[in-house]
N, C-alpha and C positions, 0 to 999 in steps of 0.2 A: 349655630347648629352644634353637634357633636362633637365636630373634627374642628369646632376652635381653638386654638391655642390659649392655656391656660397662661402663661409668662411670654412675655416678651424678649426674645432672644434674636440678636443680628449677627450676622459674618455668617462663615463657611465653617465647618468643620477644621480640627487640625490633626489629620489622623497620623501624622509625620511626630507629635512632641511625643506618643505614647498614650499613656491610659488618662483618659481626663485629672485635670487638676481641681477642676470647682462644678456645682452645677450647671452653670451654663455652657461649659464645653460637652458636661455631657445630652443635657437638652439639645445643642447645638446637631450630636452625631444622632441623639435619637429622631431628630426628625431629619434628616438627611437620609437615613436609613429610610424611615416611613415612606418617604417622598421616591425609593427606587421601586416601592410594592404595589405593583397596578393596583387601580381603587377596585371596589368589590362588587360584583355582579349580581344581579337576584335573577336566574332561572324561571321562567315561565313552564309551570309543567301542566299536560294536559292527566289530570290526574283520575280521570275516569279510563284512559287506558292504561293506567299505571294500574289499578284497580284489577282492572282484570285479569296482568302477568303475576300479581301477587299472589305468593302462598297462604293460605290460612296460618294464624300465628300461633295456634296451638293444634293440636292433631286430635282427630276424634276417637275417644275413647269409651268405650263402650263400657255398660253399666258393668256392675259387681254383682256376680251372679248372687242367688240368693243361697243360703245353707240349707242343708239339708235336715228335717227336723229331727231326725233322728242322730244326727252331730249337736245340737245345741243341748245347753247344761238343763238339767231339770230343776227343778224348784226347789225338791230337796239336798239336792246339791249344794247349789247358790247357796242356802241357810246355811247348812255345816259348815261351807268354806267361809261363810262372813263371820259364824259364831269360830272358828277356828282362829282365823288374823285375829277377830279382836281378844280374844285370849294372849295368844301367842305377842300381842301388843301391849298387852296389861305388864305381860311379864317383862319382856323391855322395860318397858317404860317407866313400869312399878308405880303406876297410878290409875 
């Protein structure tokens, strides 16, 4: 499975010399350590009541109202300010 041991390492830990000398002392602490952390659980959830204490994950937002037509640009508008940038861009640009 998962949880087999890639290397072969025997003895006990030696937490008494200090900081490990070679890998296998330190293999040695790291599964010693492993071996004090209860194994792992998997949770049975009934998740159709979970379902139901849940929030919606986004909040309902309502449309964007629409403008008013008498706010929106006109047509001749639109032209002047297009033929305007690209002027005003020629000259930048100088192409």
């Amino acid at each position: 499975g998962i949880l087999k041991p890639a290397f072969a390492v025997d003895g006990e830990p030696d937490f008494e010399s200090g900081e490990p000398l070679d890998g296998f002392e330190y293999l040695r602490r790291v599964r010693w350590e492993a071996n004090q952390i209860p194994k792992v659980k998997v949770a049975k959830i009934d998740l159709s009541a979970a379902r139901k204490e849940q929030t919606p994950y986004m909040p309902e937002i309502p449309d964007i109202p629409k403008c008013s037509p008498d706010l929106c640009a006109s047509k001749e508008w639109e032209d002047s300010f297009i033929t305007y940038f690209s002027e005003t861009r020629l000259g930048i640009l100088g192409t």
